[in-house]
N, C-alpha and C positions, 0 to 999 in steps of 0.2 A: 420506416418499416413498410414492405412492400402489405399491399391489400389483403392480403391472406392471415388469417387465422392464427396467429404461431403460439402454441401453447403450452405446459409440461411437459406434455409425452414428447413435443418438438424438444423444446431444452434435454430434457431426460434422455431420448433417444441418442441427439448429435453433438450436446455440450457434458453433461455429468457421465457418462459411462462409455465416454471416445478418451479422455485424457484431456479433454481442453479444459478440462473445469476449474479452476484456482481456488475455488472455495474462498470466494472474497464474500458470499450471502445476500448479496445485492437481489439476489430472488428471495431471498428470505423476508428482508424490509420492506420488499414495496408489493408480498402476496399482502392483497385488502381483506381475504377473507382465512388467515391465522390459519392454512393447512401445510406450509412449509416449513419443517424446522431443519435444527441445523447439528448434523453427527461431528462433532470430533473426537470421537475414541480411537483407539489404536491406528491413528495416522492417518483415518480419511479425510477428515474437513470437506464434506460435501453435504449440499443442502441435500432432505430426504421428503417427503412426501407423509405427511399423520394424518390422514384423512381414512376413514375407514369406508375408501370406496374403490374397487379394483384391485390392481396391483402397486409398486411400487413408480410405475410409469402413468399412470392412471390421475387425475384429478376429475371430480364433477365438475368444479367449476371452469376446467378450460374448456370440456364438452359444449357448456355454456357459453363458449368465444371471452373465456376471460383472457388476457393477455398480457397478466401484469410483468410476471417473471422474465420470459424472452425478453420484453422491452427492457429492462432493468439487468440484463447481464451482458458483460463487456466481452464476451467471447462467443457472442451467440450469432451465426451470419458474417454480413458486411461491418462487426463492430468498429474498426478502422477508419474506415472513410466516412462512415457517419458523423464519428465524434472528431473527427479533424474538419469535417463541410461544417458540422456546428459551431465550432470553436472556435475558427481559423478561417472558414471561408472558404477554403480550398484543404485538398490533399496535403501529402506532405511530397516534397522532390526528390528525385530519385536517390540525393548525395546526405539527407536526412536522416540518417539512420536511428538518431535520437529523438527523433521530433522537432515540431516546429517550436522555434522561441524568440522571444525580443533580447534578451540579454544572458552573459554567462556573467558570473563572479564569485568572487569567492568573498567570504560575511561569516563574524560571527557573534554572540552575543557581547555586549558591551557590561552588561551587570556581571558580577563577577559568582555570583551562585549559581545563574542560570549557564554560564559559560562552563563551570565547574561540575554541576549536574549532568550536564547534557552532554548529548554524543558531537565528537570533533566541533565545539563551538559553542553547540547549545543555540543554533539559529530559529530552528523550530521552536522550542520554549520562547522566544525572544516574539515571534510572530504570533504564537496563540495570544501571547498575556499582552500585545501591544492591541490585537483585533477584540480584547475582552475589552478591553481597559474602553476603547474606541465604539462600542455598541455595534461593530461590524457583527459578530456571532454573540452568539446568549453560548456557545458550550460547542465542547468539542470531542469528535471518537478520537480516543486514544488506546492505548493499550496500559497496564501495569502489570504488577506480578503479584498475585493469590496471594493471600494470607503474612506472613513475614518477610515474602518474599524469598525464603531458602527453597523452594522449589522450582524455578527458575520457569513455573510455569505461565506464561503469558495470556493476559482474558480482557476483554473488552472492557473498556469503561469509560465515562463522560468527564472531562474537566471544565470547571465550570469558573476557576480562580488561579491567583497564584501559586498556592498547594498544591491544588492541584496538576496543577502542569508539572511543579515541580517533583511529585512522585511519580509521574509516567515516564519522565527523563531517561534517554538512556535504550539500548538496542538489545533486543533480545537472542537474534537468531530462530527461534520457534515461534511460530504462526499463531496470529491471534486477529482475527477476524473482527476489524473493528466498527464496521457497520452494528454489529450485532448490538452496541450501548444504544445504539437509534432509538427504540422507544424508550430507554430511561434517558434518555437527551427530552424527548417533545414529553414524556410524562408531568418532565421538572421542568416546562413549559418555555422550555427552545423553539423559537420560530428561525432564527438564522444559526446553520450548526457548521460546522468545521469537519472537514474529516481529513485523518490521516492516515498515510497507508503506502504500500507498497504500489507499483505500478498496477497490478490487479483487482485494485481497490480506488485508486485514485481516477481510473477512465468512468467509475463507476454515474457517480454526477452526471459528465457531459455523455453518457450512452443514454443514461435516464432522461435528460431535457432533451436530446435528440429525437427521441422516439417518446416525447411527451408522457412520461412513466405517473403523472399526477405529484401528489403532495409531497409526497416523501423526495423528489427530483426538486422540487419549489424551494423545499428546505436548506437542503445540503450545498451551503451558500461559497466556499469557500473548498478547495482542497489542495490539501498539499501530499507529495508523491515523494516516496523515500528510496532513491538508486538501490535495485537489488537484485541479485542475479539467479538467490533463491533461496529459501528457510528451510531448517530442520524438522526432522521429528523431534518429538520429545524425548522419543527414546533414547539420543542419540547422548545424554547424563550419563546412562546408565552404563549404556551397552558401548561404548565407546570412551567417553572421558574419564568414566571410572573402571570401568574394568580392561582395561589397558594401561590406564598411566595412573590410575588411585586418587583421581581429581574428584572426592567430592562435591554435588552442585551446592550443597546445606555449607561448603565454605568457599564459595565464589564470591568476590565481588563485582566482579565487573567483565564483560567480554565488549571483543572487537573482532573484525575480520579486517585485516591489510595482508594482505595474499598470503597470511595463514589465519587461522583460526587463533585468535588471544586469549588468554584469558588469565585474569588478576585473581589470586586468591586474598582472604582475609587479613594472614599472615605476613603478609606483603612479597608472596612467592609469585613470579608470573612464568607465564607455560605457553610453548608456540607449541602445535597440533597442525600438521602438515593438511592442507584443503582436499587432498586428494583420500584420505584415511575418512573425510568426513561425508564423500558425495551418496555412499550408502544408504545416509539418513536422510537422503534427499528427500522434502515432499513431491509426491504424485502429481501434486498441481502447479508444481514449478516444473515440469518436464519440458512442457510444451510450449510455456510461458515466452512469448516475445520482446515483453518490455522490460526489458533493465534500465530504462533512463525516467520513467513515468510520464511518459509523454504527452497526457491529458492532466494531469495538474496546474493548476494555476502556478505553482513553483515548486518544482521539482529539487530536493537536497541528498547530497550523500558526501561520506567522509571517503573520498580518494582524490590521492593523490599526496605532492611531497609535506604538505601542512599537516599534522595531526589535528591543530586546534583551529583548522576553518574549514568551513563547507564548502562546498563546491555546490554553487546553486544557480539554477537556469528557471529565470523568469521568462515565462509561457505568452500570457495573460496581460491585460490593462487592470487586470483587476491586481495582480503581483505585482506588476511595476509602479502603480499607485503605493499599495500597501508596504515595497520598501523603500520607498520613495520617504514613506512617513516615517517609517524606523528609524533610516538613516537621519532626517532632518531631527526627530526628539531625540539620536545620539543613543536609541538602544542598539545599535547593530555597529559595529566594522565593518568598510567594505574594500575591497581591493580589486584590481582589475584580474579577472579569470586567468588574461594573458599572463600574469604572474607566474602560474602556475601552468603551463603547457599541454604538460604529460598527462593531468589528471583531466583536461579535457579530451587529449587524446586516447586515453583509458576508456574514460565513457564511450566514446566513440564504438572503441572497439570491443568493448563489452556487451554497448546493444547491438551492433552488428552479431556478435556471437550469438546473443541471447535471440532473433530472428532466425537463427540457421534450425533451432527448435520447434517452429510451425510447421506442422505436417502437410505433409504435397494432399493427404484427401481433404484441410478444412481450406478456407477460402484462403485465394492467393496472396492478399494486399500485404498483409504483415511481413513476409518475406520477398518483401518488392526488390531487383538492385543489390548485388552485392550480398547477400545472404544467403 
């Protein structure tokens, strides 16, 4: 971070009310003094300000040169080239469009419930419960679904076991901001946590050690980045699934996105929903969004391409390539050569190419470097 000051009203002013904002809350966990909370009603998911000092762009404590938040968000400034100079040593090259990595392959879980559970594979399940098992993390952000789960509404939460990983299993499409378990992670006395997330949440770590964000950056030991090119509203149940085609979410089992919208009912009825009927309910904070490959993860996973039942996963990191390194040797993972599968590396490709042509000509250049 250069020597100046950078405080809410900076964030507030040039990140939360430009459109860059993802609402990943990374200001939310690493504010020290509890005046940032975090709105998700009616589609915003942006962090706000509860300090009864000012206005909504206002905090005492940045007046004060506090500067936890700017440090702690991934779209705030040069965030680009800092968490690639951290991470990597260097930039990324001009033909990069995805980020830098050591390896592509495709994996997926070897146990046959978590393969079953989990989306295209169940690799992710396979890596939390192998990094528990191993004392690499005490817990990890995940996400699940409220109550029975018939609400398809998505909310942060901590897994801590094999249970738990095994009910967070599985993709939602609606945003759920999974920073936000952070303090019930260190409450229930997490020192190495895990985080998972979309590419707007997964830069979230190496922006925070870049710019020395304190504890909360010290913590968040491990992250993994879920390929996405962008989430729903909520609303999108109601006002689209159901009152077009009569898709109750109270009898959904299961969704998928392979270049239409999926979705499984109870019944055993399934339903393709064209992606273009769905871009309405696009989130605000995926407008802008750059990263569809998560390019600051330690390992990066998403289900594209011709396999339904393996990931397509790009280790980043030594600290990834260790940890599948272990999978693969204790026999929890499958692994194949990426090459296998072509198209879905060429997919990515050109998916975060597209998802780059989205960074606006007024915020900083890097993100749309080359071919974007």
């Amino acid at each position: 971070m250069p020597p100046e000051k950078f405080s809410w009203k900076h964030l507030y002013s040039e990140v939360v009310t430009t459109g860059l904002c993802t609402g990943c809350a990374g200001c939310v966990i690493a504010c020290p003094h509890d005046v940032l909370d975090y709105d998700d009603t009616n589609g915003r998911y942006k962090p706000i300000q509860i300090e009864d000092f000012g206005g909504a762009g206002d905090c005492s404590h940045g007046d004060k040169a506090c500067t936890s938040c700017t440090r702690a968000c991934p779209r705030f400034r040069d965030w680009e080239t800092e968490v690639d100079e951290f991470m990597f040593g260097r930039v990324r090259n001009e033909d990069e469009l995805s980020g830098v990595y050591k390896d592509i392959v495709l994996a997926r879980a070897a146990d046959p419930v978590l393969h079953e559970v989990g989306q295209d594979g169940g690799l992710v399940s396979a890596i939390l419960l192998h990094c528990l098992d191993e004392g690499i993390i005490d817990a990890a952000l995940v996400s699940y679904l409220e109550g029975d789960g018939t609400t398809w509404k998505a909310k942060p939460g901590v897994a801590r076991n094999r249970e738990d990983i095994i009910a967070s299993a599985g993709s939602r499409y609606t945003y759920s901001s999974n920073t936000l378990a952070y303090d019930e992670a260190v409450e229930g006395g997490a020192e190495n946590i895990a985080l998972v997330g979309m590419g707007c949440q997964s830069s979230i770590p190496g922006i925070m050690k870049a710019r020395k964000a304190g504890k909360v950056a010290r913590r968040i030991t491990l992250s993994i980045g879920l390929l996405c090119s962008k989430t729903f509203d909520d609303a999108i149940f109601e006002e689209l699934f159901e009152a077009k085609y009569g898709l109750k979410k109270s009898e959904m089992r299961k969704m998928n996105i392979k270049g239409v919208f999926q979705i499984w009912m109870k019944n055993g009825d399934y339903h393709e929903i064209p992606l273009k009927e769905c871009h309405g309910w696009t989130r605000e904070g995926c407008n802008h969004c750059p990263d569809f490959a998560a390019e600051h993860a330690d390992i990066s996973t998403g289900g594209i391409g011709a396999f339904n039942d393996w990931t397509l996963t790009v280790v980043r990191t030594d600290l990834g390539r260790e940890i599948m390194g272990a999978l693969l040797a204790k026999g929890m993972i499958e692994v194949r050569p990426g090459d296998d599968d072509p198209g879905a590396i060429e997919l990515m490709h050109k998916l975060a190419k597209r998802s780059r042509k989205r960074w606006p000509e007024t915020a900083v250049a890097a993100p749309r470097l080359i071919g974007a």
